[in-house]
TORRO-305579 format. One line per 4 residues: number of its first residue (from 1); their letters; for each residue x, y, z of C-alpha. Coordinates in Angstrom, 2 decimals. Layout:
BEGIN
NUM	a	X:Y:Z; ...
//
This chain:
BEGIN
1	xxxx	17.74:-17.08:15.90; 17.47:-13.80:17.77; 13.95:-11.95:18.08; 13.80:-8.32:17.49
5	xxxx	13.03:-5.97:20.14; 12.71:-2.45:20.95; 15.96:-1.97:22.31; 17.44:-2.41:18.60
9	xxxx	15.23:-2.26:15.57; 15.07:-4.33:12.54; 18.53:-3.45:9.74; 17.51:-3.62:6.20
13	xxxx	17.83:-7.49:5.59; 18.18:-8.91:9.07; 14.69:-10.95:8.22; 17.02:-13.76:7.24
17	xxxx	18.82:-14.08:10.57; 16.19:-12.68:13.11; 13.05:-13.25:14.01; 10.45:-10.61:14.06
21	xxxx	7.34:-10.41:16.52; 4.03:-9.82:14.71; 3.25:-6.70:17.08; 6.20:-4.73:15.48
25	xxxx	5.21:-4.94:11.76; 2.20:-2.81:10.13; -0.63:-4.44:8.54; -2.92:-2.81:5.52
29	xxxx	-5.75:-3.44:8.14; -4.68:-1.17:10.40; -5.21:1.78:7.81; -6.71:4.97:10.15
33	xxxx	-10.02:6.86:8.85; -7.60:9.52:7.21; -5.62:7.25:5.17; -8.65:5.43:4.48
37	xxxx	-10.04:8.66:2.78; -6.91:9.34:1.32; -7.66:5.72:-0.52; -10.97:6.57:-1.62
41	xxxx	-10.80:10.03:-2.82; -8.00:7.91:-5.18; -10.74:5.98:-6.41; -13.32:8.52:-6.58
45	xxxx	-10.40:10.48:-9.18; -9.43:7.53:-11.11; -13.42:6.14:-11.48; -14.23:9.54:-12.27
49	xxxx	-11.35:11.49:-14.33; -9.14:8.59:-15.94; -11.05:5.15:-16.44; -13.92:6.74:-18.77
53	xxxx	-10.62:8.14:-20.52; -8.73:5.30:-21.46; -8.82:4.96:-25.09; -8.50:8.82:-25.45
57	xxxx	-5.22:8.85:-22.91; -3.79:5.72:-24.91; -4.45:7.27:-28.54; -1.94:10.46:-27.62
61	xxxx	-4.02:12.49:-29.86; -4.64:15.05:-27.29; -1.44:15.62:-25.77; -2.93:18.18:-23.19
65	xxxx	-4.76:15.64:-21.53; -2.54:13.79:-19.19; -1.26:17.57:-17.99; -4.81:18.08:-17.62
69	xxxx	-5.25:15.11:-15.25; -1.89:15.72:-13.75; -3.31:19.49:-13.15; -6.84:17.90:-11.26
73	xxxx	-4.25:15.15:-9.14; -2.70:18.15:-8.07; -5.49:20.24:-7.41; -6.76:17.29:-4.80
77	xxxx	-3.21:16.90:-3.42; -2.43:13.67:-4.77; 0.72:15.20:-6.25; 2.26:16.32:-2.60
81	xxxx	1.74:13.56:-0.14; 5.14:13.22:0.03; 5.93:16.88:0.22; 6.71:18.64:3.56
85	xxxx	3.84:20.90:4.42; 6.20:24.06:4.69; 6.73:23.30:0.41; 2.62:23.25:0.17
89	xxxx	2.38:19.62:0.36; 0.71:17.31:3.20; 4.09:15.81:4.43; 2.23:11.93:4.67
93	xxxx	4.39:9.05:6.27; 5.79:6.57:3.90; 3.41:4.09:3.85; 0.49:6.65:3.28
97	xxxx	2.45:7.43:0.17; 2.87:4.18:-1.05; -0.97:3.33:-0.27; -1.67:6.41:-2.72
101	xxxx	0.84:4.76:-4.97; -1.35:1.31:-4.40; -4.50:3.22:-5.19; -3.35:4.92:-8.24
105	xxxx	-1.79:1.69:-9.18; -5.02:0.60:-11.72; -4.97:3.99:-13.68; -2.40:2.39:-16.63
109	xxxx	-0.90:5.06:-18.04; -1.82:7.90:-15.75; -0.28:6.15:-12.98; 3.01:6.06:-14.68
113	xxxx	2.80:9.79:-15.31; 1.92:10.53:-11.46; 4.42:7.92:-10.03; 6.89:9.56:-12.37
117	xxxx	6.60:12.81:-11.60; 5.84:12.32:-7.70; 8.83:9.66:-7.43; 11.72:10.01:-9.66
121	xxxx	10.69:14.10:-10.51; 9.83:15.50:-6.87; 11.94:13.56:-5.00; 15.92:14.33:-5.88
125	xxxx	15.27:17.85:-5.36; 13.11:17.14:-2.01; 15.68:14.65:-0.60; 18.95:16.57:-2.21
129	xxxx	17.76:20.17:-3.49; 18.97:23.12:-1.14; 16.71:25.28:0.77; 16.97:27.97:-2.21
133	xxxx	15.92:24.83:-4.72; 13.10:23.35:-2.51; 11.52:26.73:-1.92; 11.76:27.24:-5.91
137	xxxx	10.44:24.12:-7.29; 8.85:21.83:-4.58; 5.34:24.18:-4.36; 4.75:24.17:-7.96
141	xxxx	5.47:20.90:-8.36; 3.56:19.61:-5.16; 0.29:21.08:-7.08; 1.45:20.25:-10.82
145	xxxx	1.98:23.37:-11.80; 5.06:22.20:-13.19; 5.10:18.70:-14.11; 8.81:16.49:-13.30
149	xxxx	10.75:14.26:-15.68; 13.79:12.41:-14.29; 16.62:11.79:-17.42; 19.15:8.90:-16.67
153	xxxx	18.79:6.43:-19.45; 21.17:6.70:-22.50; 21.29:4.59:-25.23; 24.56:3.08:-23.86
157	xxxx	23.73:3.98:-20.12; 20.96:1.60:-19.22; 21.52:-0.94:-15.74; 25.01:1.02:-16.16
161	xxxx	23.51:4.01:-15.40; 26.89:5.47:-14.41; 28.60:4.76:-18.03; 26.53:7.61:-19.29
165	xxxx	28.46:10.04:-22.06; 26.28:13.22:-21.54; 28.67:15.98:-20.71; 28.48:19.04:-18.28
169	xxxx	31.01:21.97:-19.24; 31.21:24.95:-17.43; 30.96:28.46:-19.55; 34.01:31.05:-19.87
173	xxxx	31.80:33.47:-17.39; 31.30:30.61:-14.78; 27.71:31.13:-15.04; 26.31:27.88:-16.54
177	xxxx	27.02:24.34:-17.30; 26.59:23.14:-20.70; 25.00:20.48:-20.81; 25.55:18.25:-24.22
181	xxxx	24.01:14.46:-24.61; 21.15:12.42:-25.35; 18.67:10.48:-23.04; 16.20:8.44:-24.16
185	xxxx	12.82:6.23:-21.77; 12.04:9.49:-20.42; 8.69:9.00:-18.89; 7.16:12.73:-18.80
189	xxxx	9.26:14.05:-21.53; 6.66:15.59:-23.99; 4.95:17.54:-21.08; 7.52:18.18:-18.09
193	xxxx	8.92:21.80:-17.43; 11.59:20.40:-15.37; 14.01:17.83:-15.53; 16.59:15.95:-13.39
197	xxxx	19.42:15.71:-15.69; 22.50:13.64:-15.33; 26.14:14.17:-16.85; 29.42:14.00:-16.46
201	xxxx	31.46:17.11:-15.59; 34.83:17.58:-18.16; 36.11:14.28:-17.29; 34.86:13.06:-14.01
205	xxxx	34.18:9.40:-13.22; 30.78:9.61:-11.87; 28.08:11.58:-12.47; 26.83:14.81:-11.18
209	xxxx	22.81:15.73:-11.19; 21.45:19.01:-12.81; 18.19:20.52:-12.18; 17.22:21.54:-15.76
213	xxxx	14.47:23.58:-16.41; 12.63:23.14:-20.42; 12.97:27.28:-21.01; 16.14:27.06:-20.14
217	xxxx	16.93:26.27:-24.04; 18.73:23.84:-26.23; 16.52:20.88:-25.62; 15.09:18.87:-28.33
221	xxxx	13.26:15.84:-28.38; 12.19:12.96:-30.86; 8.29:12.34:-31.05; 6.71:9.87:-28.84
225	xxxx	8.11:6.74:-28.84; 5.32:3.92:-30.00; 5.61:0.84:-26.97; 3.90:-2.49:-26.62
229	xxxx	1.94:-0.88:-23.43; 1.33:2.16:-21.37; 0.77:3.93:-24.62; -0.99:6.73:-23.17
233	xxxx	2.17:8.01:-20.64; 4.73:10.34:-22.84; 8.02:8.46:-23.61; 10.58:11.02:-25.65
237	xxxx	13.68:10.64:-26.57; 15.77:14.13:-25.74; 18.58:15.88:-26.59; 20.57:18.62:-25.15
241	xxxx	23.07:20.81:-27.08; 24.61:23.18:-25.60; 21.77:23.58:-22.99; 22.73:26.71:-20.54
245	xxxx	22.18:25.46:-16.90; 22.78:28.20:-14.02; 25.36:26.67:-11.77; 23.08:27.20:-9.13
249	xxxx	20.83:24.51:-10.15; 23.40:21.77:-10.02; 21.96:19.32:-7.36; 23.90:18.51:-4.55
253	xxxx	27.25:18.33:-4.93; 30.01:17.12:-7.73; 29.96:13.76:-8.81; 27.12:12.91:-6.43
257	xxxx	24.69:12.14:-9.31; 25.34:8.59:-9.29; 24.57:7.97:-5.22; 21.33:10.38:-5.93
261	xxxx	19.90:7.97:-8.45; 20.63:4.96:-6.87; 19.00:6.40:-3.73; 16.08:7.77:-5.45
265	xxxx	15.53:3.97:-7.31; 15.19:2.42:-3.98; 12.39:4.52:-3.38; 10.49:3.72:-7.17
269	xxxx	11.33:0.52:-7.05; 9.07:0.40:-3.45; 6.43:2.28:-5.09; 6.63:0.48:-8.44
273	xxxx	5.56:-2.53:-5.97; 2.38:-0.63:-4.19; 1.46:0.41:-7.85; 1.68:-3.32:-9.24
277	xxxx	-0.37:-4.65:-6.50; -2.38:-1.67:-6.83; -2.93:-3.16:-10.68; -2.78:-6.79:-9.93
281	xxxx	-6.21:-6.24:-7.13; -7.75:-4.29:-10.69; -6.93:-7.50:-13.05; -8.21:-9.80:-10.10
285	xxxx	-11.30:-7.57:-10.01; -11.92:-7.87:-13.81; -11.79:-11.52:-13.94; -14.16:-11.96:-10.56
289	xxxx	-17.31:-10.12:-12.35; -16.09:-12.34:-15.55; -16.38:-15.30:-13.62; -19.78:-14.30:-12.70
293	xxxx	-21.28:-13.09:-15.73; -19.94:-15.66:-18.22; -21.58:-19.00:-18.84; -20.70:-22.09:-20.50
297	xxxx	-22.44:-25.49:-20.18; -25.21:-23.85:-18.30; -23.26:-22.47:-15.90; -21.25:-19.25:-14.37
301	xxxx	-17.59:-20.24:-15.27; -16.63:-19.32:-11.62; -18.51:-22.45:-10.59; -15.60:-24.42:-12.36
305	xxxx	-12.62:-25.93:-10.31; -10.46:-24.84:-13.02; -11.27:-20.92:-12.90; -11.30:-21.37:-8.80
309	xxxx	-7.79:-22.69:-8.81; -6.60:-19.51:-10.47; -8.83:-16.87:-8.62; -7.42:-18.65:-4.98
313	xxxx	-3.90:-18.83:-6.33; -3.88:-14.76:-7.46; -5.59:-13.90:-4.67; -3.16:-15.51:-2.20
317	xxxx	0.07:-13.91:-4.28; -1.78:-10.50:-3.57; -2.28:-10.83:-0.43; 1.23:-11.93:0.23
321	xxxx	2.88:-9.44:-1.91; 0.78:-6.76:-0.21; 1.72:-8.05:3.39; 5.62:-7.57:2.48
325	xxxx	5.07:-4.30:0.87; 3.71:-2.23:4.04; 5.65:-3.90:6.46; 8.72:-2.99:4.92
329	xxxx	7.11:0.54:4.57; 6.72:0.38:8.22; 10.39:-0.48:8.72; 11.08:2.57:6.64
333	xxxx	9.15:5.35:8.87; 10.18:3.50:12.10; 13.73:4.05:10.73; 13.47:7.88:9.68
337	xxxx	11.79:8.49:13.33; 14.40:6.67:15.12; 17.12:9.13:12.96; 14.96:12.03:13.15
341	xxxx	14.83:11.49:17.45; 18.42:10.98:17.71; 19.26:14.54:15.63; 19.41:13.99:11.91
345	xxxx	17.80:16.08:9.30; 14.92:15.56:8.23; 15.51:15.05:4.62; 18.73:13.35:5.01
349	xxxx	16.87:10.84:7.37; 14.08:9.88:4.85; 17.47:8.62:2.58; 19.10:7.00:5.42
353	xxxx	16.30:5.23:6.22; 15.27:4.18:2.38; 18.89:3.53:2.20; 18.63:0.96:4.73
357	xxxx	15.94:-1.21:3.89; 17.11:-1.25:-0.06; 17.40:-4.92:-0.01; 14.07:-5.06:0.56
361	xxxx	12.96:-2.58:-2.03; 14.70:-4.58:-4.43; 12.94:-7.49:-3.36; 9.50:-5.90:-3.49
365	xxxx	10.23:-4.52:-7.18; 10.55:-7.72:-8.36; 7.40:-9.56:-6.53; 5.34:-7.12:-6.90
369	xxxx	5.57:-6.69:-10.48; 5.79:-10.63:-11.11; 2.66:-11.11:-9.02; 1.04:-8.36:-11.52
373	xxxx	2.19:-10.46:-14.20; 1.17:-13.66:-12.98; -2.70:-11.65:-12.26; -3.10:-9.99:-15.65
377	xxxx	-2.34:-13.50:-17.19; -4.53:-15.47:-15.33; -7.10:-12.85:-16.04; -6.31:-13.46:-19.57
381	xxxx	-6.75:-17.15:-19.58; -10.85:-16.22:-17.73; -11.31:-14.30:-20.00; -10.51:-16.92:-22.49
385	xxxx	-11.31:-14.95:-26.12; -12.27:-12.12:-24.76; -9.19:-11.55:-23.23; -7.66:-11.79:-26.20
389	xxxx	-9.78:-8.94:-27.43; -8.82:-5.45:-27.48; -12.50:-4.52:-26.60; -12.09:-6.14:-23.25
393	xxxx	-10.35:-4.67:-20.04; -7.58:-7.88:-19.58; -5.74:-6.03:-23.06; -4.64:-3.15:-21.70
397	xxxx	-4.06:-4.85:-18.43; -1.70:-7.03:-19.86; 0.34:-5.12:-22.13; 0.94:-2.15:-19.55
401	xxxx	2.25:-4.88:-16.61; 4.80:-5.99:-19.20; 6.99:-2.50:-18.54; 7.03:-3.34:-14.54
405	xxxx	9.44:-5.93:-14.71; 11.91:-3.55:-16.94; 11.39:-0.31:-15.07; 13.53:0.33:-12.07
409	xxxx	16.17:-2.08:-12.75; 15.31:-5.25:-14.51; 14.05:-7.52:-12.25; 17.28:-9.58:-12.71
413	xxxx	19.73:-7.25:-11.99; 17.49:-6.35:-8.65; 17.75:-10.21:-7.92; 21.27:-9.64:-8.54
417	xxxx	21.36:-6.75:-6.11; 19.45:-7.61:-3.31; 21.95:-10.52:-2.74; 25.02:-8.21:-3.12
421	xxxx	23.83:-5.66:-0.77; 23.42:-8.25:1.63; 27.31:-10.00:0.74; 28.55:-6.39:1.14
425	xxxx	27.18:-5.14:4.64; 27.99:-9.00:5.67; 31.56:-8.00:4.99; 31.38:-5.01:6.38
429	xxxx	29.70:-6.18:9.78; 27.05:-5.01:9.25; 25.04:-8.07:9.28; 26.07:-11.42:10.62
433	xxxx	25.59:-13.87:8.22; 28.59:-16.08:8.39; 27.48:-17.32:12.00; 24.23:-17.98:11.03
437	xxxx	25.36:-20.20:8.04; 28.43:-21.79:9.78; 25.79:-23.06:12.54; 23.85:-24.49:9.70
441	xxxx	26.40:-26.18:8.53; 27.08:-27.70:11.56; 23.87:-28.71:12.09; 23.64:-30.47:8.79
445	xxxx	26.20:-32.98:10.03; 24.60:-33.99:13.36; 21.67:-35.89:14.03; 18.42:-33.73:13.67
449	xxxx	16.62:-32.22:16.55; 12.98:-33.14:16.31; 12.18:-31.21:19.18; 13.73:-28.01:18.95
453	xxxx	10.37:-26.48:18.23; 7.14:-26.54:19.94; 4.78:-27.75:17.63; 2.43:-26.05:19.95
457	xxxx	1.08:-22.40:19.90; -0.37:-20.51:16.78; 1.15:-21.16:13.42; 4.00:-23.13:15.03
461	xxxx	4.50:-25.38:12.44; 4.67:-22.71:9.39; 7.06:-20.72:11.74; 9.56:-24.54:11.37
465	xxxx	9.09:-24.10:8.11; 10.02:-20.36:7.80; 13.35:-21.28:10.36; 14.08:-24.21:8.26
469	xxxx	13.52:-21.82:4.85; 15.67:-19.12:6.28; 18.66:-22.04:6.94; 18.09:-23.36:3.46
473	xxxx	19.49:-20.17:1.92; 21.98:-19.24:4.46; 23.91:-23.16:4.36; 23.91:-22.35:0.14
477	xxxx	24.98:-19.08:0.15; 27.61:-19.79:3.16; 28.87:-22.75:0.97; 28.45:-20.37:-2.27
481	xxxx	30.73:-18.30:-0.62; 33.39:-19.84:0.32; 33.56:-22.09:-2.75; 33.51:-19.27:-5.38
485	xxxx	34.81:-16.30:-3.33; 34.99:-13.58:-5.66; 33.94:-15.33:-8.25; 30.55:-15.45:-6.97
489	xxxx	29.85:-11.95:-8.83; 30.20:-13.62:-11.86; 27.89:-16.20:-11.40; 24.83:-14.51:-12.03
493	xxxx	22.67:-17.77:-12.18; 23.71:-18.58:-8.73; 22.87:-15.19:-7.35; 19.55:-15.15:-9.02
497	xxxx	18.44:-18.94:-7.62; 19.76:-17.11:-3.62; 17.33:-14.49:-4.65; 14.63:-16.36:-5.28
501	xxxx	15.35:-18.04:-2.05; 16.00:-14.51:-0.35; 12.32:-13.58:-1.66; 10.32:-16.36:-0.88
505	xxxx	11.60:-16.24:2.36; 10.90:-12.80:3.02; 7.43:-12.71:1.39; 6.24:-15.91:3.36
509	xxxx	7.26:-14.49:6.85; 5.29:-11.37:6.22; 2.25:-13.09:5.21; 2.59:-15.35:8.44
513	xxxx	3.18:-12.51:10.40; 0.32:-10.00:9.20; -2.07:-13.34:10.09; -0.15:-13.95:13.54
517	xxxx	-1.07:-9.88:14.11; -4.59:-9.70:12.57; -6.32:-12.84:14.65; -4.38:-11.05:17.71
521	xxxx	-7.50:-8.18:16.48; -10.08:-9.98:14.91; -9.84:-13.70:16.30; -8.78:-16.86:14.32
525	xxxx	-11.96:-17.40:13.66; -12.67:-14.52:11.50; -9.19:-15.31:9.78; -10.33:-18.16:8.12
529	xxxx	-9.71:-17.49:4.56; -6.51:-15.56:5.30; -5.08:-18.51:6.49; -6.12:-20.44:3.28
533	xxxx	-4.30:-17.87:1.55; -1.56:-17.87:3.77; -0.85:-21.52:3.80; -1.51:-21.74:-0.35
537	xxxx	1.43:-19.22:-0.52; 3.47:-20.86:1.48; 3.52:-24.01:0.05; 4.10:-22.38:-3.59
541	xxxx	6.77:-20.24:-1.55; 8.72:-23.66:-0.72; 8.46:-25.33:-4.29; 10.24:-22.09:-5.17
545	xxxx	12.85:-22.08:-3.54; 13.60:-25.93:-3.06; 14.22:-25.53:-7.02; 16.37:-22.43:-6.62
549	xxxx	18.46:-24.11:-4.39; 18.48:-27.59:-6.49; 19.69:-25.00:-9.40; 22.15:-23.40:-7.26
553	xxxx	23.86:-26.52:-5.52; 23.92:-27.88:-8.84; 26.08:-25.39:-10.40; 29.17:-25.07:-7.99
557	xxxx	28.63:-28.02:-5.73; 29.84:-31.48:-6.45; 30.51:-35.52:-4.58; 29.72:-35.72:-1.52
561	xxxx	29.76:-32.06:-0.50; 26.88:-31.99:-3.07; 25.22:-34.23:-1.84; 25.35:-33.29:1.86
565	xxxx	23.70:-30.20:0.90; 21.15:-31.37:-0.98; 20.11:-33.69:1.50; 20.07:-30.37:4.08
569	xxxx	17.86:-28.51:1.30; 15.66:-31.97:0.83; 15.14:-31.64:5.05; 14.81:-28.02:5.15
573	xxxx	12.08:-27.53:2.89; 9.72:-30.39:3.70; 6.19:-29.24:4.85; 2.91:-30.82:5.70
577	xxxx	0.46:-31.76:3.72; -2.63:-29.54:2.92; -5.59:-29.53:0.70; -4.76:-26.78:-1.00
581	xxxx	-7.54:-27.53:-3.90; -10.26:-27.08:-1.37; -8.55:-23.69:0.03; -8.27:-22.66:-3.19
585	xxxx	-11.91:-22.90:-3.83; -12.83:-21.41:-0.31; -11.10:-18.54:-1.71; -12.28:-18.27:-4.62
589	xxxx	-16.24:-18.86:-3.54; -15.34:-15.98:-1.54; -14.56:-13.80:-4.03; -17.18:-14.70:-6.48
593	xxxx	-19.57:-14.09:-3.62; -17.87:-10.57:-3.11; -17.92:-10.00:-6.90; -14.44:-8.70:-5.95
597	xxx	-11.40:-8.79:-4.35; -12.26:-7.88:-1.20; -9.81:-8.79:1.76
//
């Protein structure tokens, strides 16, 4: 398997048939003193202007106040991080965004409003908008002064965002499009003065992007839609008749809508990940102090086995999760530098290079909001009653993580995705993946090499296991392939057992690889209990995907081809035993001794 170097970086979802050398990837302990402040004037805000808030921002009865908070983001620039600095924002790097994003990430509702309006609102117009548009809206909208709404959804448009029915006609004069249709989800909606509108010009086939402004006229919108969670972040329905836009505000060019939003979800569905861990570390948080405080038989409940087994396992999917998130942010700025050096514009570069790693944005949506999930119901279950209580901090927490797995894409049709981005640039050339999986293949029909790998140097044993993981999906997608050929896009279980696969894979090698580059700082003996959590994940990482690839094999494989393959799966995922009940608990006694989460 070939080792990245400098001569040719890392393509979006080459993990799976190259190795990668933990120098090149960026670790969340590398943060410099200015993102580091950056983090805590986050905290500072959200300890100070949104947590004593909570109950007001959920009961809607004010509806100034998340425009208020919005207006006090703004005011300490956590509106225009992304911004260029020329549009009165601070033009951050993409993983300083995505730490704000991270940061934000426990403020519930508010953080929906701010990721909404700083994602899906700023960013068509800063990565599409022409100089005329930027210069208009990007400087009031870096400081708040006009809050963003993005409008895709219909209520026959949702995953097929491109079936929408809203229409786009232009007037006798040539002046304005009108714009006639309905959108409903529309995070923002009660508050925004602008909105990204999409619609279908006379009778085009794909969509075409609007910049819509609310004075414009002929909007209307239903009253706030009442949602298991995130109750405090304004959710209209709205409808356009015969809403005048000036042709001048139609956003990049005809029928280009469709490519703008799929672009622009790449980016959320990143940033929905930094937000979800961003929540998960809050949940994790909650249940610590619980663990502490609360006492039954006589003792703290974080003294029992039980409640340690679930503090080490969230803590170890966090850190994991976390690991994958900012080294694929990494890969994203390395990318737009490398385009930006060899003459591209700027803003076309920050697509390109989002564009490229959008396999792994779809695989970071989904982890990162299932690893939420999976924190906010283990802090449930310490919580015991009291989680169950609205008076405690675990209800909120739980019914607002429910959205995450719905937003962006439902988290199986971004399963779905990731693996047909990957089919698609395989067929294009863009990524060699037959070879890879026809070597596999070969492999699992001669005698095994015992020695191919040293067992010698640091982690050389979890880096077999990651090789062997890595072959594992490529022999059952390879045989997927050719068995079902086109029909493969049909067979949506299949595709969502590779994905799992795809994601465990990817996860685990970035967890392995921030502790490969942080005892290269620190020393492995100050790594201790990131290694516990490293080696916990990986062993839930291979019980994963051993039963996603069971599932798959299962459903288009049969005799003895069957059973060939599931005697490679059987010998690719076999690791060593490990206590993982006592790492668990070194963990966790580090964590209770923290009274947080504090790695």
């Amino acid at each position: 398997m070939e080792t990245i170097d400098k001569k040719r970086a890392l393509k979006g979802g080459e993990f799976l048939i190259r190795e990668t050398d933990a120098q090149d990837i960026f670790i969340p302990e590398e943060w410099n003193e200015e993102q580091r402040m950056i983090a805590q004037t986050c905290r500072d805000f959200l300890d100070s202007e949104v947590m004593p808030k909570l109950e007001e921002i959920d009961s809607m009865k004010n509806p100034q106040l998340m425009p208020q908070l919005l207006d006090k983001a703004g005011e300490l620039g956590l509106l225009g991080t992304s911004v260029p600095e020329q549009y009165g924002g601070f033009g951050m790097d993409f993983n300083t965004s995505m730490l704000v994003a991270e940061e934000i990430g426990r403020g519930h509702s508010f953080a929906v409003a701010l990721s909404a309006h700083t994602g899906i609102g700023i960013l068509p117009i800063l990565y599409y908008g022409n100089e005329e548009q930027k210069q208009k809206y990007l400087p009031k909208m870096a400081i708040g002064e006009w809050k963003a709404s993005y409008c895709l959804t219909e209520p026959d448009a949702g995953s097929d965002a491109n079936s929408g029915k809203t229409k786009a006609v232009l007037s006798e004069d040539g002046k304005h499009y009108l714009i006639n249709g309905q959108k409903m989800w529309i995070t923002n909606g009660g508050f925004a003065d602008v909105f990204i509108v999409f619609a279908k010009i006379d009778q085009d086939d794909k969509l075409t992007a609007f910049i819509v402004e609310r004075n414009f006229g002929g909007i209307t919108m239903n009253e706030e839609e009442k949602k298991m969670g995130i109750k405090g972040s304004s959710t209209r329905q709205i409808f356009f008749n015969d809403c005048p836009v000036p042709v001048e505000n139609m956003l990049s060019e005809r029928e280009n809508g469709f490519k703008i939003a799929v672009n622009i979800l790449n980016i959320g569905r990143i940033k929905l990940a930094a937000s979800a861990i961003g929540g998960a570390k809050a949940a994790l948080n909650h249940a610590i102090k619980y663990a502490n405080e609360r006492k039954q038989f006589g003792q703290t409940i974080g003294s029992f086995g039980a409640i340690k087994h679930k503090l080490g396992e969230v803590a170890s999917h966090i850190f994991a999760s976390e690991s994958a998130l900012y080294r694929a942010g990494q890969n994203i700025d390395d990318a737009y530098e490398d385009l930006v050096k060899n003459g591209m514009d700027s803003s076309e570069a920050k697509l390109k290079s989002t564009e490229q790693f959008a396999i792994e944005c779809a695989i970071l949506k989904v982890h990162g909001s299932e690893v939420l999930d999976f924190s906010v119901d283990e802090g449930v279950q310490i919580f015991g009653g009291m989680g169950f209580s609205a008076d405690g901090p675990m209800d909120r927490a739980y019914r607002d993580s429910r959205i995450n797995r719905i937003f962006e894409g439902t988290n199986e049709i971004n399963r779905m995705l990731a693996i047909d981005m990957i089919l698609k640039r395989a067929m294009k050339g863009e990524l060699d993946l037959m070879g890879p999986a026809m070597a596999v293949a070969k492999e699992l029909t001669s005698i095994p090499d015992f020695g191919a790998m040293s067992d010698e140097g640091l982690f050389a044993k979890e880096k077999k296991v990651l090789l062997n993981l890595k072959k594992a999906g490529l022999m059952i997608a390879g045989a997927a392939v050719q068995k079902l050929m086109m029909k493969l896009k049909d067979e949506q279980e299949v595709l969502m057992s590779l994905a799992d696969m795809l994601i465990e894979g990817y996860v685990a090698e970035s967890v392995l690889l921030r502790l490969e580059k942080l005892i290269g700082m620190r020393g492995e003996e100050n790594c201790s209990l990131q290694t516990d959590m490293m080696r916990i994940y990986f062993h839930n990482a291979i019980e994963i995907a051993a039963r996603a690839g069971r599932e798959a094999i299962y459903a288009f494989a049969e005799g003895d081809e069957q059973r060939m393959m599931l005697m490679g799966l059987k010998r690719y995922t076999k690791v060593e035993p490990f206590n993982l009940k006592e790492a668990r608990r070194r963990v966790a006694n580090h964590l209770l001794s923290e009274n947080q989460y504090p790695f």
